[in-house]
C-alpha positions in Angstrom: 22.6 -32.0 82.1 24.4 -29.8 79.6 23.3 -25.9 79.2 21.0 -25.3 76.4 21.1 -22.0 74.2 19.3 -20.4 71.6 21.4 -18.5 69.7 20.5 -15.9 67.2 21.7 -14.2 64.4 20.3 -13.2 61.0 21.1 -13.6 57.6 20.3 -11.2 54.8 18.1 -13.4 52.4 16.2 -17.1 52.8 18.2 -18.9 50.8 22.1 -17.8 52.9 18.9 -18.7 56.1 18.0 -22.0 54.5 21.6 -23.5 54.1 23.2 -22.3 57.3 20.4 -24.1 59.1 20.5 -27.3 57.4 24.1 -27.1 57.0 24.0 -26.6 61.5 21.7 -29.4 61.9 23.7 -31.8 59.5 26.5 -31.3 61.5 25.1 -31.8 64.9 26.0 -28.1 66.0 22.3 -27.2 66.5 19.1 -29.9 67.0 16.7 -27.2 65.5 16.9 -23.8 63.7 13.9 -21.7 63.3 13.3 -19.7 60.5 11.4 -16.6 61.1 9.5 -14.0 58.8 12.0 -11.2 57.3 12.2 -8.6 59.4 14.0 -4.7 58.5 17.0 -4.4 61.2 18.4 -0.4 62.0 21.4 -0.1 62.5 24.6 2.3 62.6 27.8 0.5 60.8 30.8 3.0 59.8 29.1 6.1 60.6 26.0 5.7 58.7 22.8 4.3 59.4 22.0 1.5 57.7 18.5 -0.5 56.8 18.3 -4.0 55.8 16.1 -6.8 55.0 17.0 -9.9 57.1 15.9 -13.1 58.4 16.6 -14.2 61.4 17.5 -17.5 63.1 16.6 -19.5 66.4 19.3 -21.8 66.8 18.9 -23.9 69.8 22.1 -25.9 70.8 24.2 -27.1 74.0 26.9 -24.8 75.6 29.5 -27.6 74.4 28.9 -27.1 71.0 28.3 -23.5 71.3 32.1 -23.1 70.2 32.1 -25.0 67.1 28.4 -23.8 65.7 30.2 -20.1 66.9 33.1 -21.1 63.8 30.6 -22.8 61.6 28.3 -19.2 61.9 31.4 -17.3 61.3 32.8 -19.3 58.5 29.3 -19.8 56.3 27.7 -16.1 57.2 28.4 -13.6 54.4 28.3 -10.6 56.7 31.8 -8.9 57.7 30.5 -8.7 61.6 27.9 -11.3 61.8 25.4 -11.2 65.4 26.1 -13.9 67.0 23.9 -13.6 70.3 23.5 -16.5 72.9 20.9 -17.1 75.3 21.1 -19.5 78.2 17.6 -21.3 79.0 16.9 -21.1 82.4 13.7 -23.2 82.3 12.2 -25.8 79.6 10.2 -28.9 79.1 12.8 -31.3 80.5 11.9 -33.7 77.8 12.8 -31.2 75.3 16.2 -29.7 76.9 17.1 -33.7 76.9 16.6 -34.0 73.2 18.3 -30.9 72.6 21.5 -31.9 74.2 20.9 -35.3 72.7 20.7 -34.0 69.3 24.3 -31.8 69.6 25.6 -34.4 72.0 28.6 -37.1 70.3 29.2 -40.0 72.7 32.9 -41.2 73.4 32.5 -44.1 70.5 31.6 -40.9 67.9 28.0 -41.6 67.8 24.9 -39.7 69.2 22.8 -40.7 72.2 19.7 -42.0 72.2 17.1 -39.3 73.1 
């Protein structure tokens, strides 16, 4: 069974949220992206200390496609230094772990498994 990861990261407003999500589930990089409430993130970036609105993401993928949803992150997020965290699950609903890596899974003939 292929390693599943949540990944997170936050974006600065719902709508930049909104379309990375779809635009990671479209693509088969993630099988599900939550949403959560805007938080206020602290932080220190050049010397200065810095407050933001954000909201951030629960990306749950597979370790193969952690590369390519990495680049898609990188390439759609309007941040100069986006966070870009992953987290290995060590433990799950089997059932669910499955349809994860079903859902970011391509089989050799370029489509998906059934879940």
């Amino acid at each position: 069974m292929n390693e599943v990861l949540v990944v997170l990261t936050n974006l600065p407003d719902e709508a930049s949220a909104r379309a990375l999500a779809s635009h990671l589930v479209e693509k088969r990089l993630a099988a599900c992206v939550n949403m959560l409430a805007p938080c206020r993130s602290v932080y220190r970036w050049h010397d200065a200390i810095e407050e933001a609105a954000e909201v951030p993401l629960l990306i749950k993928t597979s370790a193969d496609r952690y590369a390519a949803l990495e680049a898609a992150v990188r390439a759609a997020h309007p941040y100069e230094l986006p966070e870009i965290i992953a987290v290995p699950v060590v433990r799950g609903l089997p059932a669910y772990l499955d349809w994860v890596a079903a859902e970011t899974a391509l089989a050799s003939t370029g489509h998906r498994p059934t879940p």
